[in-house]
N, CA, C and O atoms as a GROMACS GRO file, in nm:
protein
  380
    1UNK      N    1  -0.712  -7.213  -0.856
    1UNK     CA    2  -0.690  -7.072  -0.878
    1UNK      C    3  -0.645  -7.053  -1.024
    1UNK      O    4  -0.560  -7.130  -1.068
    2UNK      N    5  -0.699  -6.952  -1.104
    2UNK     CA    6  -0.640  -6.921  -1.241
    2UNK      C    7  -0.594  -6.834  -1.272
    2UNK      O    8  -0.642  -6.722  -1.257
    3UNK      N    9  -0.453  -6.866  -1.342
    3UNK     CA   10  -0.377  -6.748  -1.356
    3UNK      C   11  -0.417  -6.696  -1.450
    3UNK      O   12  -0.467  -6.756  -1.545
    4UNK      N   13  -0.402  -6.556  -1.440
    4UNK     CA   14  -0.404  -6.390  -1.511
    4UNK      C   15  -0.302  -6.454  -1.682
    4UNK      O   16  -0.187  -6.486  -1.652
    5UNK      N   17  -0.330  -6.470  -1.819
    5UNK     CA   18  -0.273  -6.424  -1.841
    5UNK      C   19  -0.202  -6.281  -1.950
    5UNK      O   20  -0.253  -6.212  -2.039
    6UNK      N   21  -0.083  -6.285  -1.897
    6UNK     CA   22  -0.015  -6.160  -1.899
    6UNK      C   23   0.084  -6.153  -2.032
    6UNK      O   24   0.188  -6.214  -2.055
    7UNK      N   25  -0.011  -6.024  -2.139
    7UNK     CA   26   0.014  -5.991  -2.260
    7UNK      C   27   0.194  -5.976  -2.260
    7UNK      O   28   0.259  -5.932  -2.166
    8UNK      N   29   0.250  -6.024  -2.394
    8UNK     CA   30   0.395  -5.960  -2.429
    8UNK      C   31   0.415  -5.805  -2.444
    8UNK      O   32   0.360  -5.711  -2.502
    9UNK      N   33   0.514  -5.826  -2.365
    9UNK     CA   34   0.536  -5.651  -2.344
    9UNK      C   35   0.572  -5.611  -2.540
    9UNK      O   36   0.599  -5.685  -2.636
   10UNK      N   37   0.555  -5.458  -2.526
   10UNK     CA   38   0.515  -5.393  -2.654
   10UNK      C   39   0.679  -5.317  -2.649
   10UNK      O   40   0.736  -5.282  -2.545
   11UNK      N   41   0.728  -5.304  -2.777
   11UNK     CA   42   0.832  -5.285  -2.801
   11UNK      C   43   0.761  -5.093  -2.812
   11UNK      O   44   0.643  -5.063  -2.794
   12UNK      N   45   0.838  -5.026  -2.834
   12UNK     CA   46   0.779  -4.874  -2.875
   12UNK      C   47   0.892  -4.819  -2.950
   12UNK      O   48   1.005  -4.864  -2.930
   13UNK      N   49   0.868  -4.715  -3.044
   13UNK     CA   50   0.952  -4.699  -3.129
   13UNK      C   51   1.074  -4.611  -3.063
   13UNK      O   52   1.029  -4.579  -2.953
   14UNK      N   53   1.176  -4.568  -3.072
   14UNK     CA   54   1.281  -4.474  -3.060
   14UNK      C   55   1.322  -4.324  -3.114
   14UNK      O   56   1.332  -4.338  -3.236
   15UNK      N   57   1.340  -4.232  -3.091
   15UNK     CA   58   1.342  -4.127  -3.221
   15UNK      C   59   1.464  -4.046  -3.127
   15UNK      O   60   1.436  -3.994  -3.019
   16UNK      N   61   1.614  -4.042  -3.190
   16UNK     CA   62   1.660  -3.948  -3.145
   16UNK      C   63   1.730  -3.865  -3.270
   16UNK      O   64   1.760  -3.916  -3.378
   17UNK      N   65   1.756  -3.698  -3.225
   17UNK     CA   66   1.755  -3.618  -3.272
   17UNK      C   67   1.890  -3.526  -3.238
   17UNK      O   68   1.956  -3.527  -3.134
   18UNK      N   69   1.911  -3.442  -3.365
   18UNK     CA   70   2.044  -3.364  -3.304
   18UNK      C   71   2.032  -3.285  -3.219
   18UNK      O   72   1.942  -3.204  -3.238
   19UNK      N   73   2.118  -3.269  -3.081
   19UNK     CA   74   2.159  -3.248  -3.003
   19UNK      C   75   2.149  -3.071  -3.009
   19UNK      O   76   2.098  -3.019  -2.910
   20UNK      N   77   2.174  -3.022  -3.070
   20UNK     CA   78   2.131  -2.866  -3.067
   20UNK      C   79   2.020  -2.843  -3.175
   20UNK      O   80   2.032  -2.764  -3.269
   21UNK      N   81   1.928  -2.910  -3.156
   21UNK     CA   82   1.782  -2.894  -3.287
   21UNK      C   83   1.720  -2.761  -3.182
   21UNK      O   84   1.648  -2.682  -3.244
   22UNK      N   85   1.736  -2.738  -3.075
   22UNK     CA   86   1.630  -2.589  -2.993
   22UNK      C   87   1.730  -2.512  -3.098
   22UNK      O   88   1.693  -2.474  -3.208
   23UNK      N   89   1.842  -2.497  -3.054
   23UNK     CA   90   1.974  -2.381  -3.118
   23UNK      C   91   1.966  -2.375  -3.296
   23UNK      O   92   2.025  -2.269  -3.319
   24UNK      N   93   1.946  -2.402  -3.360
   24UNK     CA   94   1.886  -2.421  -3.514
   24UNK      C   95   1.784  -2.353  -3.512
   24UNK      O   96   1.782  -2.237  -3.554
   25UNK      N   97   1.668  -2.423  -3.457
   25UNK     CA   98   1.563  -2.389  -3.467
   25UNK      C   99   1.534  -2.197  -3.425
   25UNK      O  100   1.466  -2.120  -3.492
   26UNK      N  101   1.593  -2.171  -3.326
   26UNK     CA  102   1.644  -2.022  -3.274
   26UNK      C  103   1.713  -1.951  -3.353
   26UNK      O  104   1.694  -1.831  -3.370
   27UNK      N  105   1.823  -2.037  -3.423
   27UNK     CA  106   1.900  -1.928  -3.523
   27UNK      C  107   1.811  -1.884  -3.648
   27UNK      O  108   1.778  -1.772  -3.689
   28UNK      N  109   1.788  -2.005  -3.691
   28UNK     CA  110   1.670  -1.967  -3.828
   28UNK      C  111   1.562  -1.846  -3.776
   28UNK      O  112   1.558  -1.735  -3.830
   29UNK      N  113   1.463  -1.892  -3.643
   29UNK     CA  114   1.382  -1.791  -3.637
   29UNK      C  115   1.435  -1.661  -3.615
   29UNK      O  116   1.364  -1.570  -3.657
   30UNK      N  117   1.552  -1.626  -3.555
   30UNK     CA  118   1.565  -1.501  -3.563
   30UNK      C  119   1.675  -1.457  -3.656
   30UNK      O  120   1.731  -1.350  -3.636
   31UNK      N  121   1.717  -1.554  -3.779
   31UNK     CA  122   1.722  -1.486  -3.891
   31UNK      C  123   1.922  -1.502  -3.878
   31UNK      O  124   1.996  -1.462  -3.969
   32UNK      N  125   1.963  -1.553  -3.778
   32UNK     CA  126   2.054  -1.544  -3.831
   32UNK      C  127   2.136  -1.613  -3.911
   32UNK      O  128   2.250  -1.583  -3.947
   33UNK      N  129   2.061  -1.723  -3.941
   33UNK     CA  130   2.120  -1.815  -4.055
   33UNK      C  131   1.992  -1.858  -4.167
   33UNK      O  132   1.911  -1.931  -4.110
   34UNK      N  133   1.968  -1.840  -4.264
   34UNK     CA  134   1.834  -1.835  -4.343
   34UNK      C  135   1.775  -2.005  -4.326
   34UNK      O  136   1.661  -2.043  -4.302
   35UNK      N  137   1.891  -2.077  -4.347
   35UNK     CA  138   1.797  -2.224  -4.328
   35UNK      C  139   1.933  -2.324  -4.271
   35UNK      O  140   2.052  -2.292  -4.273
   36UNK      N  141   1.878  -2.442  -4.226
   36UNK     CA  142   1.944  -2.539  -4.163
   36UNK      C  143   1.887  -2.643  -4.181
   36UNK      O  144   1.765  -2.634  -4.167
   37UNK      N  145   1.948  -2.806  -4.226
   37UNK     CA  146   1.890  -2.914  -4.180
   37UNK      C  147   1.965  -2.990  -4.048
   37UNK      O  148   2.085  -2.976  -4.025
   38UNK      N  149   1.877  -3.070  -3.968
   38UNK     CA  150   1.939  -3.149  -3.840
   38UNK      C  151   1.908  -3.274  -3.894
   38UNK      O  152   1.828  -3.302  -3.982
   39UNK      N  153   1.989  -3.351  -3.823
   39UNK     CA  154   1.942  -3.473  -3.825
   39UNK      C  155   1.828  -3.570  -3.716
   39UNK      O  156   1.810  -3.551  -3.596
   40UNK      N  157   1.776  -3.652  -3.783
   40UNK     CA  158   1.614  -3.747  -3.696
   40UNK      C  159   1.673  -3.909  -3.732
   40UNK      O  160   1.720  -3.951  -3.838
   41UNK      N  161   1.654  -3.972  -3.614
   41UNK     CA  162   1.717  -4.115  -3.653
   41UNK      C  163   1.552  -4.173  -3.600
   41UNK      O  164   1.507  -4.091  -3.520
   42UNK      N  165   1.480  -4.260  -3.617
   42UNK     CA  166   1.377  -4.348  -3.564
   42UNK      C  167   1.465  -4.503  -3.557
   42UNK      O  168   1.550  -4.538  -3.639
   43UNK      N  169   1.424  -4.574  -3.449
   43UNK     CA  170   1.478  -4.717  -3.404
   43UNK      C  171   1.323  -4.794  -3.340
   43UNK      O  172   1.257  -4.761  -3.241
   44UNK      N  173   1.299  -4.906  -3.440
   44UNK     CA  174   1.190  -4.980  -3.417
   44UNK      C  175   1.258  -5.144  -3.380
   44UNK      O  176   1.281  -5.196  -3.489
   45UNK      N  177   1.292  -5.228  -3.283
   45UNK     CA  178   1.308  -5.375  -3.321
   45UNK      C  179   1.224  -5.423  -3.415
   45UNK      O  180   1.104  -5.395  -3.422
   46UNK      N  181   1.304  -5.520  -3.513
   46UNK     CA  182   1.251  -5.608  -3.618
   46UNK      C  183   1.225  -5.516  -3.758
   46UNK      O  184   1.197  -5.563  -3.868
   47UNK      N  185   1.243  -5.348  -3.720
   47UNK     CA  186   1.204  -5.285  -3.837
   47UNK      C  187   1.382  -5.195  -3.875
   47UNK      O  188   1.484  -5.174  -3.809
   48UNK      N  189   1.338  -5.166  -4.014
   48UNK     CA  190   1.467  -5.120  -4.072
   48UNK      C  191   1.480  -4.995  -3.977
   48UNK      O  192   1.384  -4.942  -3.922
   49UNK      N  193   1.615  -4.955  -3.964
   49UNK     CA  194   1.597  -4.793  -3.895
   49UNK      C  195   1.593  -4.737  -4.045
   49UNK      O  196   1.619  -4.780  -4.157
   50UNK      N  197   1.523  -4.559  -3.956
   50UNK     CA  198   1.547  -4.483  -4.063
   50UNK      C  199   1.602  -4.367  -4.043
   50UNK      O  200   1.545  -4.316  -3.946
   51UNK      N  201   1.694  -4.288  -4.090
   51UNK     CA  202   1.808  -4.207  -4.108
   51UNK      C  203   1.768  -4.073  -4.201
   51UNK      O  204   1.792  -4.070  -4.322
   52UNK      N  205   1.704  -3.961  -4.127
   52UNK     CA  206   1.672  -3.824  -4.213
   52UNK      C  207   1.758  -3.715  -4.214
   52UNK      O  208   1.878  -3.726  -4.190
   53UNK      N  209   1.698  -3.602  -4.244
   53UNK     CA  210   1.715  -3.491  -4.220
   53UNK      C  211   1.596  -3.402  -4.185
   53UNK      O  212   1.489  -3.450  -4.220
   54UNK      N  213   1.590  -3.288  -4.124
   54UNK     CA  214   1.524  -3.250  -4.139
   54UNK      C  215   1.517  -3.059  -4.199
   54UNK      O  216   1.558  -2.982  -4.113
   55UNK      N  217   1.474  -3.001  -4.317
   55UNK     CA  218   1.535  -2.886  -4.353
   55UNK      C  219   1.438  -2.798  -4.263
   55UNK      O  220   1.318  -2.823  -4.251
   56UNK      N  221   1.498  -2.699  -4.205
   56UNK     CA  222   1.432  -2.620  -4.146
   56UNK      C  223   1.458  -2.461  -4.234
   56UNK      O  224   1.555  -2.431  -4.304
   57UNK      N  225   1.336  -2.379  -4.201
   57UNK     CA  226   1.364  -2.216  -4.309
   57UNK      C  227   1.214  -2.172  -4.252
   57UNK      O  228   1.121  -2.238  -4.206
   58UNK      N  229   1.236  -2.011  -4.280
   58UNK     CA  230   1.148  -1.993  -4.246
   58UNK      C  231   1.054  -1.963  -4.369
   58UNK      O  232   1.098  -1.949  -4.483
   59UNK      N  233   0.893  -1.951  -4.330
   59UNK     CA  234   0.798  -1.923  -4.392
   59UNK      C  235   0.835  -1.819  -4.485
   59UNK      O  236   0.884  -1.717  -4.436
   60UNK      N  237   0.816  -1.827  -4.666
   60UNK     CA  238   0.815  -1.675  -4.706
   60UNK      C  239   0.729  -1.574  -4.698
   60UNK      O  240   0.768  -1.461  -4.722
   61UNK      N  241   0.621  -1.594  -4.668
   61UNK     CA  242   0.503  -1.460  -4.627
   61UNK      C  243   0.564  -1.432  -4.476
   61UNK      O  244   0.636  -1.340  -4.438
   62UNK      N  245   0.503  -1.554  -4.396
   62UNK     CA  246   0.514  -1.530  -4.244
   62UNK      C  247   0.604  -1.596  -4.164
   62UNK      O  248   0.609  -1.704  -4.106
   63UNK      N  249   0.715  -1.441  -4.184
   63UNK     CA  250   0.845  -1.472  -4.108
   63UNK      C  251   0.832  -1.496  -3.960
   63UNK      O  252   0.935  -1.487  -3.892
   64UNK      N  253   0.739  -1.520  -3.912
   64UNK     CA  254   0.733  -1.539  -3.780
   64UNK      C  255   0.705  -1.727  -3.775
   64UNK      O  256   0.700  -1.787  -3.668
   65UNK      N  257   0.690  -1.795  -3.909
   65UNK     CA  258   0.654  -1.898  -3.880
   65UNK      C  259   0.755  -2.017  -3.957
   65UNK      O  260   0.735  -2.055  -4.073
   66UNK      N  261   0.838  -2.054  -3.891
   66UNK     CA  262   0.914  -2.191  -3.923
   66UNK      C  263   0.897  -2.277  -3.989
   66UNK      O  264   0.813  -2.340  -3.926
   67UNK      N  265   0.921  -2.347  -4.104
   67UNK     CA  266   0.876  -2.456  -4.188
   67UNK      C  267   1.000  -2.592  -4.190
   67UNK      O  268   1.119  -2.604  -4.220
   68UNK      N  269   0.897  -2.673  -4.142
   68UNK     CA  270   0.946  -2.831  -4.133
   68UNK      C  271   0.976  -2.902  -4.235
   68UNK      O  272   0.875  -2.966  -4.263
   69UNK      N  273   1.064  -2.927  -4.310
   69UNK     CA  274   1.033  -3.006  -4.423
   69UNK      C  275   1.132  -3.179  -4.423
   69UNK      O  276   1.254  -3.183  -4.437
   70UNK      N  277   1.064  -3.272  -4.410
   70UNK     CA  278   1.127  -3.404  -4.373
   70UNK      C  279   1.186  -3.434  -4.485
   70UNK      O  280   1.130  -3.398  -4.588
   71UNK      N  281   1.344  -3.525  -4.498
   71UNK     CA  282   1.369  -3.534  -4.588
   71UNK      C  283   1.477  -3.699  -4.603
   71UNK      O  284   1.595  -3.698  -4.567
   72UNK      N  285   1.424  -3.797  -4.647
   72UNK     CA  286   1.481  -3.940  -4.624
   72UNK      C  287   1.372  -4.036  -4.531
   72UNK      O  288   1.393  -4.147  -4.482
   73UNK      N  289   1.277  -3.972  -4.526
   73UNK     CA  290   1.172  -4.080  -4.466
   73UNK      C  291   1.154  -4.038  -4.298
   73UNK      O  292   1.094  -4.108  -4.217
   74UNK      N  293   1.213  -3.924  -4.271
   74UNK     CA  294   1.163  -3.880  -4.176
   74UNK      C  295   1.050  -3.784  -4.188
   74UNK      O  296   1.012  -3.763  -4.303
   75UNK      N  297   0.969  -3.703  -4.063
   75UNK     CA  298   0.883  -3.563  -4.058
   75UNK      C  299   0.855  -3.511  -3.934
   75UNK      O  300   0.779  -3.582  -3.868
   76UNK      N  301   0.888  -3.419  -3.885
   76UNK     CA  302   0.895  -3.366  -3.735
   76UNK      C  303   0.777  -3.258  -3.775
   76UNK      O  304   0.760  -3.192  -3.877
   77UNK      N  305   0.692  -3.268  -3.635
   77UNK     CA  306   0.561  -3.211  -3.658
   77UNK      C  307   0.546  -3.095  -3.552
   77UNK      O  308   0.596  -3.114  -3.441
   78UNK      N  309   0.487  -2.987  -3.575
   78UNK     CA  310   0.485  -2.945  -3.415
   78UNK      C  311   0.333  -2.969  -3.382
   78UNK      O  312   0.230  -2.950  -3.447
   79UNK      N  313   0.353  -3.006  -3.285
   79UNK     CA  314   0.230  -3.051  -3.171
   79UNK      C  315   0.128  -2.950  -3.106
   79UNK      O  316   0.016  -2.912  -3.141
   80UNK      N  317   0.229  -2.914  -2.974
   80UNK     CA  318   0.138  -2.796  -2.891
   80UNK      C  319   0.260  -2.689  -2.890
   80UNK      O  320   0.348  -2.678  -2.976
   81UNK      N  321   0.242  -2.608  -2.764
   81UNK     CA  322   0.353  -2.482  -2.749
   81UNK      C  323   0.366  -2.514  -2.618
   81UNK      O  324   0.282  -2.547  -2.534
   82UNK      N  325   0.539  -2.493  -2.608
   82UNK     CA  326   0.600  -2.410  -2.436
   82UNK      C  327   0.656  -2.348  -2.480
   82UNK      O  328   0.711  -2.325  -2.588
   83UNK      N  329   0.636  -2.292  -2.332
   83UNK     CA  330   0.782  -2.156  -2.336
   83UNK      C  331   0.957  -2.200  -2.344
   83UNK      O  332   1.013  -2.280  -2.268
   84UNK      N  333   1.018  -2.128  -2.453
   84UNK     CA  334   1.112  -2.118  -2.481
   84UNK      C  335   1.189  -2.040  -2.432
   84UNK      O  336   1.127  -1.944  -2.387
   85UNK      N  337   1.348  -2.029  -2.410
   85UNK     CA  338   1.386  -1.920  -2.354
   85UNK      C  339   1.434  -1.822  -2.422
   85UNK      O  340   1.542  -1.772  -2.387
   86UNK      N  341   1.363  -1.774  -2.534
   86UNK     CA  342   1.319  -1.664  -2.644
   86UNK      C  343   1.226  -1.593  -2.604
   86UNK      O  344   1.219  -1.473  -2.629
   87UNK      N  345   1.125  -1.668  -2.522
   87UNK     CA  346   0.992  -1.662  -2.465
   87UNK      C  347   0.872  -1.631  -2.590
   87UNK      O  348   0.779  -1.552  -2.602
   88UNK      N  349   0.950  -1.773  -2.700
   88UNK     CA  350   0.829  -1.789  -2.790
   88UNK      C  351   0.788  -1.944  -2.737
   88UNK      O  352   0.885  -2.009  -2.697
   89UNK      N  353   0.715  -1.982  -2.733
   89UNK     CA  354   0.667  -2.127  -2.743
   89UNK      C  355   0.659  -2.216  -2.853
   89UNK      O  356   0.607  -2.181  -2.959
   90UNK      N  357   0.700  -2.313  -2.840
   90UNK     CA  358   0.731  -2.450  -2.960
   90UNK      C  359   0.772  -2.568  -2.871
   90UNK      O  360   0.851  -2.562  -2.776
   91UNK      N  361   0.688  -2.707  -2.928
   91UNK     CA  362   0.700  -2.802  -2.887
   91UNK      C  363   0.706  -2.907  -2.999
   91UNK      O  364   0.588  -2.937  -3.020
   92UNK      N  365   0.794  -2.985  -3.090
   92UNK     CA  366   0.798  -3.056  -3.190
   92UNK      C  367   0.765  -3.216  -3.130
   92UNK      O  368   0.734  -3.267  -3.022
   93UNK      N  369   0.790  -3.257  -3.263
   93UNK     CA  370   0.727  -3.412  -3.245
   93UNK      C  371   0.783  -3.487  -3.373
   93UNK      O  372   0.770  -3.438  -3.486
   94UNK      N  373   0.840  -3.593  -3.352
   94UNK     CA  374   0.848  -3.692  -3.457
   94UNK      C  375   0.775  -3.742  -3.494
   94UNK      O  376   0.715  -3.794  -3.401
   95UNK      N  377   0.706  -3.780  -3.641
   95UNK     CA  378   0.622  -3.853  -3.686
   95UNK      C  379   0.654  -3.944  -3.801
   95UNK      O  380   0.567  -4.018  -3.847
   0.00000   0.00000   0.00000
């Protein structure tokens, strides 16, 4: 009989983020604080971590639209949309 064999499991990267990044992200869009950065940590085994910020503000034409800007080797992306309980939709992403 021959055994199967069975690949090394895959490490996957880590990404955690500050703890009120929805609440930022809400204050900026509706203006009550003009800009904010949060913090983005990524954790890889065998790789350096890396330690950002991320500045958030809104668009100057289109105040309806949020701008990401990564800063220390991070970049948070937005992806797709859900509903928020603003009942705007936004779904971000680390990259």
């Amino acid at each position: 009989m021959s055994q199967l064999a069975v690949p090394p499991p895959v490490t996957l990267p880590t990404a955690t983020i500050q703890d009120d990044f929805t609440t930022v992200l809400s204050e900026v869009h509706a203006g009550i604080i003009p800009s904010e950065s949060i913090w983005l940590s990524c954790y890889k085994d065998g790789e350096s971590t890396i330690h950002g910020k991320v500045a958030i503000s809104l668009h100057e034409q289109d105040r309806d639209r949020i701008e990401l800007t990564g800063v220390g080797g991070v970049e948070l992306t937005r992806t797709s949309q859900v509903r928020d309980y603003l009942g705007g939709h936004r779904s971000f992403r680390p990259s």
